[in-house]
N, C-alpha and C positions, 0 to 999 in steps of 0.2 A: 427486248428491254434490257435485260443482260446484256447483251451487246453492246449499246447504249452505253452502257454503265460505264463498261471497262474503257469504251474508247474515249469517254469523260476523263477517267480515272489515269489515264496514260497521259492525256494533253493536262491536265491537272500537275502531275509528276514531273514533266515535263518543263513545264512552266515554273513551277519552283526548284527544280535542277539550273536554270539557268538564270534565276534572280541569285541563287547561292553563290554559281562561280563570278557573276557578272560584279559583285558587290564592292569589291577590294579598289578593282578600277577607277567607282568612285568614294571613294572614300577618302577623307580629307584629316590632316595633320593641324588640328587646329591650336593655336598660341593665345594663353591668358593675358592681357597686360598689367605690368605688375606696376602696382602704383602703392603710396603711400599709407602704411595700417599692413601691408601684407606679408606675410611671415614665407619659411618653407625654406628647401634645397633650392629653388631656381633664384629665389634674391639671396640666398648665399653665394651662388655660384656669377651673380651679377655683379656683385659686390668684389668678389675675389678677381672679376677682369678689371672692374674698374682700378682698384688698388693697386693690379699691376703696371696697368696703364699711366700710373702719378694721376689719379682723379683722384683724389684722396682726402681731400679736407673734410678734416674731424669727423671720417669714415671708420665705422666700426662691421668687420667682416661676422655677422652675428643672426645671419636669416632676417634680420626684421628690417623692412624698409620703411626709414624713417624721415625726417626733412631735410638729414647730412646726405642720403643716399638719392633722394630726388635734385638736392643741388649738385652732385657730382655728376648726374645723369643729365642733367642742362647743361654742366662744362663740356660734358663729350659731346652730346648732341650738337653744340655752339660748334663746336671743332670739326666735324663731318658736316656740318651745313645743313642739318635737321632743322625740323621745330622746335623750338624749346622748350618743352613741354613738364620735363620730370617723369615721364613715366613713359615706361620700357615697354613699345607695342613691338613687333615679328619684325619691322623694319632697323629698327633701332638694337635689338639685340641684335641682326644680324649681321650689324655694320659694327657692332664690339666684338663678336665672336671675331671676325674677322681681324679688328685690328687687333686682337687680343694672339690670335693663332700665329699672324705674322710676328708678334714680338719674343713668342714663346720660340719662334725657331731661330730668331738673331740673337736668343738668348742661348739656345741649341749650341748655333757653331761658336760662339762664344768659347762656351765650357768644351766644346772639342778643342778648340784653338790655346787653352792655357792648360791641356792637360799633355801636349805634346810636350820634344824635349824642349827645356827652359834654355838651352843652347841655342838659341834662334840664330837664322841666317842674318844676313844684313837685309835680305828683301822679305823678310815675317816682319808685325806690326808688334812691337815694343811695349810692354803695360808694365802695371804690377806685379810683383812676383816674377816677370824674368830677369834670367843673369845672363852672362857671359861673356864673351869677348864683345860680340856687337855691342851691347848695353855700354861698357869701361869704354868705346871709342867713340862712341858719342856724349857719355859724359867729357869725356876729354876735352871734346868738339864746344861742347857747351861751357865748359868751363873757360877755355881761351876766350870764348866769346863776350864774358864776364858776369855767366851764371853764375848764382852759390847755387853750388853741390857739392860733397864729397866723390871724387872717383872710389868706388869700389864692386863696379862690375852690377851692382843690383839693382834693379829698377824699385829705386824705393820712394818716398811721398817728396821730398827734396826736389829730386828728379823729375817726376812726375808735375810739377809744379813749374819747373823751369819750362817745362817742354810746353805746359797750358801759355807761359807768358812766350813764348818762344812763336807758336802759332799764331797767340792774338796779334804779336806784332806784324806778321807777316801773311796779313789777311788766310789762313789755314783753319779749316774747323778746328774749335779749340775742344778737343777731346780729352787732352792730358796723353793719349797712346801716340808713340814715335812710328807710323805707318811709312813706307816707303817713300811718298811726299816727301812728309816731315824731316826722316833724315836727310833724305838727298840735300834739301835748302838747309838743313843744320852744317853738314859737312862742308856745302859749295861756300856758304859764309865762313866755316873755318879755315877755309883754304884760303879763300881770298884775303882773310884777315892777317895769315903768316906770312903771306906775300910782300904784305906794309911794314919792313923792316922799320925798328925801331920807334913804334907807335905803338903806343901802349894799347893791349887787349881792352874793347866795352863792348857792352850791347847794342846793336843795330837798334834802333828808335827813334818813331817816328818825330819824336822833339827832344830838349835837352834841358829839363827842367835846371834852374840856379840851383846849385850847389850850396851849403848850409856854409856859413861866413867860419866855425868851428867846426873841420871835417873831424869824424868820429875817427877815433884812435885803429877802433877794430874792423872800419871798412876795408882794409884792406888786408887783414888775415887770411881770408881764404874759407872763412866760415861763412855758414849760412846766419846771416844776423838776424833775420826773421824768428829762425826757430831760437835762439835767445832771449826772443822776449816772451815773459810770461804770461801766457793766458788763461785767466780765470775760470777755477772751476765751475762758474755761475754759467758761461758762454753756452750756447746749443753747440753741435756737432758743424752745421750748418753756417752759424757766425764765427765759428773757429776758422773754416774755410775759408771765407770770405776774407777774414781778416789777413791769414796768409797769404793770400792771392795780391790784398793791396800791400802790405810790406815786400811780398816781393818784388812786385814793380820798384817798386822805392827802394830796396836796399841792390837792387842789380842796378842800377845807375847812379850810386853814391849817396840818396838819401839815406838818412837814419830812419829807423823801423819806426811807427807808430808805438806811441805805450798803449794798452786799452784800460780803460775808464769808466768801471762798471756804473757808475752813477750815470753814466752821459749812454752808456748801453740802454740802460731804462727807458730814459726820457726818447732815443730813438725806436724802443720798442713801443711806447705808448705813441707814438705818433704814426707809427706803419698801423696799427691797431683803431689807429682815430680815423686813420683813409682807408681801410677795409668798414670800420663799422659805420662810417658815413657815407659811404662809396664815392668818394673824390680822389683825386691826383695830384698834387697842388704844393708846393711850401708853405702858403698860408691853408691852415688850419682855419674853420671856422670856429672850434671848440678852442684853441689854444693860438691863434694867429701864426705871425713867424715864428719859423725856425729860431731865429734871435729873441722874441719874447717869449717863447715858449722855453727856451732855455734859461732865462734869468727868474721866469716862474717856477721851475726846478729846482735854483737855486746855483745854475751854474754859471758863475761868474768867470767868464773871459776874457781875452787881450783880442783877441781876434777870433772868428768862426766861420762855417762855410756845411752846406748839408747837400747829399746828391741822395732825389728817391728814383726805385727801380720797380715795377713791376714785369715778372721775368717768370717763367716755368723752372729754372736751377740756377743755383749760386755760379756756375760757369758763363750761362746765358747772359747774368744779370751783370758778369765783372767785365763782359767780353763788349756789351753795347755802353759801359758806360765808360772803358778804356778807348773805345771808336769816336766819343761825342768829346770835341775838345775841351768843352768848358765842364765836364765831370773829371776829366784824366788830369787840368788842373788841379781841382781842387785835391785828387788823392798824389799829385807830386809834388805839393805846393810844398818847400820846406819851412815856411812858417809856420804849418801846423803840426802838434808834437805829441797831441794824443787824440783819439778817436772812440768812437763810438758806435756798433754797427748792431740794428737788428733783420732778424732774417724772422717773419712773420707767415704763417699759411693764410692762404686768404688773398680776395683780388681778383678778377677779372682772368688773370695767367696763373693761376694759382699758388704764386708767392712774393710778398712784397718785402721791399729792400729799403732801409734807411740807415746813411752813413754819414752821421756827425763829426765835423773836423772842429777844435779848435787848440790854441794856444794859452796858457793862463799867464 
């Protein structure tokens, strides 16, 4: 019977000696899905890829997942080609870790690439913040070309600015950075433009909007006329951009700058505002009709007017397609119009929308 016992007592031992080690093998990593109402580090931590991502509308980084955070989680999802569901199952978070992890290291070489020397070669990519002799000779480059800029060696927002319209016209991702590309077709246009003895320096473009019947005294200073005009403290960071982006187009080919027109700003911000909370696309408004009566119900009494809308992911995105579409790059070189209006709205489908009111009183 003892005997018995013991040889129970060892296949018994036995037998739970090998359920202990065997356990790990299966055992499973299992994922909550986080949906709407739920709190904690992991919708902190979802929140914080989305935001880096620009999913971002009226996203607060705050642990709580609330209906900002389920609609940003349909924009990404919509963008990877998920369901759209709102709510973060094992698949869908692991398609934002993902895109999250790649952005984090292009942000990586990034900040290695602007902490080297600011003395770049001619074949390093050009941004903010560098100087040196490459920077002064391609301002030079751009300046003959009939950029406003100042030459002084630094790559500063001027600059940067020229090189965005510099790109856009020569089909180039418009980055704003002077990358190897960039300069090469900045330079080969400057060479070939010294070649044309005794023809006056402009900028290569794809058209050659009229010219205003009273040319401005100061177009041809050598100053940037853009940054001459005043822009109101009221302006987002965002419609400040924009705004430069269209005077420059216009003052590097002879236009006069836009004035901006904080009244006529409004009236394009309630209208980007009326096609996100309506979800339309349109000029006519169903709430407010056209652009032209929606204007005289504002109260702004015109000579002439003209509206181009944009739904875009960045104010670069947004100026780059509507400089490509003939009948928008009209309307922003049109010289009979002499003051503008532009809002830049979160919200939309791409998640930001564009409306830029031209007219003349």
């Amino acid at each position: 019977m003892n005997r018995n016992m013991v040889k129970i007592a060892a296949i018994l031992s036995l037998s739970v000696s090998i359920s202990v080690i065997g356990q790990p093998a299966f055992a499973k990593t299992t994922f909550t899905p986080l949906k709407s109402g739920m709190k904690g580090q992991k919708v902190q931590e979802v929140e914080k890829m989305l935001n880096a991502l620009n999913f971002d509308y009226k996203l607060k980084v705050d642990k709580l997942y609330d209906k900002n955070t389920a609609y940003n989680v349909k924009r990404f999802q919509k963008s990877v080609k998920l369901k759209q569901t709102g709510i973060v199952n094992k698949l869908t978070y692991d398609k934002l870790k993902k895109a999250y992890n790649a952005k984090q290291k292009t942000n990586s070489n990034t900040t290695k690439a602007e902490s080297s020397d600011k003395a770049t070669s001619s074949s390093s990519t050009l941004k903010l913040g560098s100087s040196g002799a490459a920077v002064k000779a391609m301002q030079q480059d751009l300046k003959a070309l009939g950029y406003s800029l100042t030459v002084n060696s630094n790559y500063d927002a001027p600059t940067r600015l020229a090189v965005m319209i510099f790109q856009n016209r020569n089909s180039i991702k418009m980055t704003g950075e002077a990358d190897s590309k960039t300069m090469a077709a900045i330079a080969k246009q400057a060479k070939e433009q010294s070649s044309n003895a005794g023809e006056e320096s402009k900028p290569t473009a794809p058209s050659t909007p009229a010219t205003p019947s009273t040319p401005d005294p100061s177009q041809n200073s050598g100053k940037d006329q853009s940054s001459e005009v005043k822009l109101p403290a009221g302006l987002t960071a965002e419609e400040k951009e924009m705004i430069q982006l269209v005077n420059q187009e216009r003052t590097s080919r002879g236009l006069k700058a836009f004035e901006v027109d904080m009244d006529l700003v409004k009236v394009a911000r309630v209208k980007a505002q009326d096609m996100i909370s309506n979800q339309y696309f349109s000029h006519t408004s169903p709430t407010y009709g056209s652009p032209f009566t929606m204007m005289n119900t504002f109260g702004i009494k015109y000579r002439a007017a003209a509206e181009n809308i944009a739904q875009n992911r960045s104010v670069s995105s947004a100026h780059s397609s509507f400089m490509n579409s003939s009948g928008h790059k009209a309307n922003i070189l049109n010289a009979t119009y002499t003051n503008v209006g532009i809002a830049v709205v979160d919200g939309g489908p791409y998640g930001k929308t564009f409306v830029q009111m031209f007219v003349k009183y």
